[in-house]
N, C-alpha and C positions, 0 to 999 in steps of 0.2 A: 318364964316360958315364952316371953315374944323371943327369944332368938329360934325360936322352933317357930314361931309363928312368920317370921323372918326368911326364914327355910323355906315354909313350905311355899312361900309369896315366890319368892326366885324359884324354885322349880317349875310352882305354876307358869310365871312366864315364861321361861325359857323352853318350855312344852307350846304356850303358846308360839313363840318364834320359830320354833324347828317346822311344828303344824301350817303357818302361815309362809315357811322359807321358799324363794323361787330355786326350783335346782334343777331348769326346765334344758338347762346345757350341761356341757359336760363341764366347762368353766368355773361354773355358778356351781355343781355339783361339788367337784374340786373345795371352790371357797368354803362352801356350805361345811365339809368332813375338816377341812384344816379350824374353822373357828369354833365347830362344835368339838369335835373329835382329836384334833391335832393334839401330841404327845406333848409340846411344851406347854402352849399357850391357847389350847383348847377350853373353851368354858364347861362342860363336862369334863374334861381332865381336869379341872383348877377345883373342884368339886370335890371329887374324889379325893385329891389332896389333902381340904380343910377339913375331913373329914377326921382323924386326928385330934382335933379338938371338942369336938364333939363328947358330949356327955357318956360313959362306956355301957350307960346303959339304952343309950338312943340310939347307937352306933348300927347296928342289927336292921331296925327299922331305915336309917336315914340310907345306909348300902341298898336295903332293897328297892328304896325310890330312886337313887342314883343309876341304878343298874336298869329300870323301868325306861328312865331317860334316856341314856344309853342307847338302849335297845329300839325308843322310837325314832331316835336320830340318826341310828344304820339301817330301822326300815324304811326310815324316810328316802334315804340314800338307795337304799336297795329297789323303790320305787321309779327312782330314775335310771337304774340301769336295765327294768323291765320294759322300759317305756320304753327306750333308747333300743332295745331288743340285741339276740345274743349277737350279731352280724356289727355290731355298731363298730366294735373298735376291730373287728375282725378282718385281716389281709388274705388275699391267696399269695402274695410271696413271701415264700418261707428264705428268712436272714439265714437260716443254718446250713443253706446246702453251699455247695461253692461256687462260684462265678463259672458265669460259661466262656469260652472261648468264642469269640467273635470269627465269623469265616463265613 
């Protein structure tokens, strides 16, 4: 049973590091989604992966903590783009119309 108890030690921290992560820019936000969240080499992605190995009877329980983490790591995310407010990456010039003529 320590590999459960293994588990649950990494999730903890990694709840603590999301909790404690700076994503006060847009940069740092960036960084924040590609090391937590990124497709390849995301440490929540990498989780979810080993998950497969996992006992089939723990499987059940161990998605639902995965999925918990997850979810505080894109509120955490979703946090700084409230703060940042909806204006933040927002232009008035619209790319899709077409050039004006100069005269």
């Amino acid at each position: 049973m320590s590999e459960g108890r293994t588990i649950d030690d990494t999730l903890r921290e990694i709840l603590a590091e999301i909790e404690a992560a700076d994503v006060s820019s847009a940069d740092a936000a960036e960084a924040f989604r590609v090391y937590y969240l990124g497709r390849k080499a995301g440490v929540v992605t990498g989780l979810f992966g080993r998950m497969g190995a996992a006992p089939p009877e723990a499987r059940r329980a161990l998605g639902e903590r995965l999925n918990a983490l997850k979810a505080a790591a894109e509120a955490r995310l979703a946090e700084t783009a409230t703060a940042a407010g909806p204006s933040a990456g927002a232009t008035t010039l619209d790319l899709t119309l077409p050039g004006r003529v100069p005269g």
